[in-house]
N, C-alpha and C positions, 0 to 999 in steps of 0.2 A: 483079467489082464488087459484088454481092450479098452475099457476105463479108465487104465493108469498110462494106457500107449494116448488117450484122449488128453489125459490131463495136462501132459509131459508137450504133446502141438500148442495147444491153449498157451501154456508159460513159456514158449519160447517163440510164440509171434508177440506175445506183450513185449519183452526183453527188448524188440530189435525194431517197435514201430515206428523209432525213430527215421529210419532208411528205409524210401519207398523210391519206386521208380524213378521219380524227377527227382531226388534229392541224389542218389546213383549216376544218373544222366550227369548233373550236375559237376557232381566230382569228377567225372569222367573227363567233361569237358576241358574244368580246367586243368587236369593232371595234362592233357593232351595239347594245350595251352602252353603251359610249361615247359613240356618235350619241343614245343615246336620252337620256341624262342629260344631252349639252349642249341636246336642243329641251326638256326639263324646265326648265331655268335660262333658256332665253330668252325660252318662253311662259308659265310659269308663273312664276317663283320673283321673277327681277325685275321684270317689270312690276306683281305683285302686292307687290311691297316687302318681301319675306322674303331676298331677298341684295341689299348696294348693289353699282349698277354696277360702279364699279372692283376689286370683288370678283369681280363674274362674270367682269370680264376678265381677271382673271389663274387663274380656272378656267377659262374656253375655253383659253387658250395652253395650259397644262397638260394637258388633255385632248386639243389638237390634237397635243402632242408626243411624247403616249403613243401615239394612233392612228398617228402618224407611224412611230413607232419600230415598231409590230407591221406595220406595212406593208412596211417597210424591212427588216426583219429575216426576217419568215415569207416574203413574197412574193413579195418582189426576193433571197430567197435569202442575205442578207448574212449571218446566221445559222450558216448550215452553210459559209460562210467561213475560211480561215486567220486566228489574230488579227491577224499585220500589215495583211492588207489592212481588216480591221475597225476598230482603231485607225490606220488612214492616213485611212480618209474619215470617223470618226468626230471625228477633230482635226481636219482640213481645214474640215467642214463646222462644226463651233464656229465655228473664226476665221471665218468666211464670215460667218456670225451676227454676230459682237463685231463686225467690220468694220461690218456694216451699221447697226448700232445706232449705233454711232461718227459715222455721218456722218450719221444722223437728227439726233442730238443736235448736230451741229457746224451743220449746214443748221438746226435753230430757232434756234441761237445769231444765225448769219449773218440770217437774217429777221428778229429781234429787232433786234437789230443794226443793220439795215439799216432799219427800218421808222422809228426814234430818231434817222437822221440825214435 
């Protein structure tokens, strides 16, 4: 049994050699990078009227989708992935998206809509 508890560490430091300490550090960095440039634009940049709002929010979403992506990719391992399964849930999860936008946009219609009758 001790054998197979041996074999079982051996194949799961191969799996993950990709992330070592400085490549950890790394991401860390710039995820904290990221955080630090979106409370820049929130406490400083727009309230003080140097970016208009609906500018800022299409820099948060951008910013949110890069952190997402170094999250998804370094941390949950998708990275050191086969590409199928990289391209299966990187499709899936678009459509997931377009879908939801879809029925944002179908639900203000329907309120509109609905508010006129």
């Amino acid at each position: 049994m001790s054998q197979h508890s041996h074999l079982e560490e051996g194949h799961e430091h191969g799996e993950h050699a990709g992330m070592d300490k400085a490549k950890i550090w790394k991401v860390a960095g710039i995820l904290t990078l990221i955080t630090a440039i979106e409370f820049i634009i929130a406490l400083w940049a727009i309230p003080g009227g140097h970016i208009p709002q609906h500018v800022g929010n299409y820099i948060y979403i951008a910013l949110t989708l890069v952190k997402a992506f170094y999250i998804v990719a370094y941390f949950m391992h998708l990275k050191f992935e086969k590409l199928g399964l990289q391209l299966a849930l990187t499709v899936s999860f678009i459509f997931i998206i377009y879908f939801i936008v879809l029925m944002l946009i179908e639900g203000g219609f329907l309120n509109i809509h609905m508010m006129n009758h």
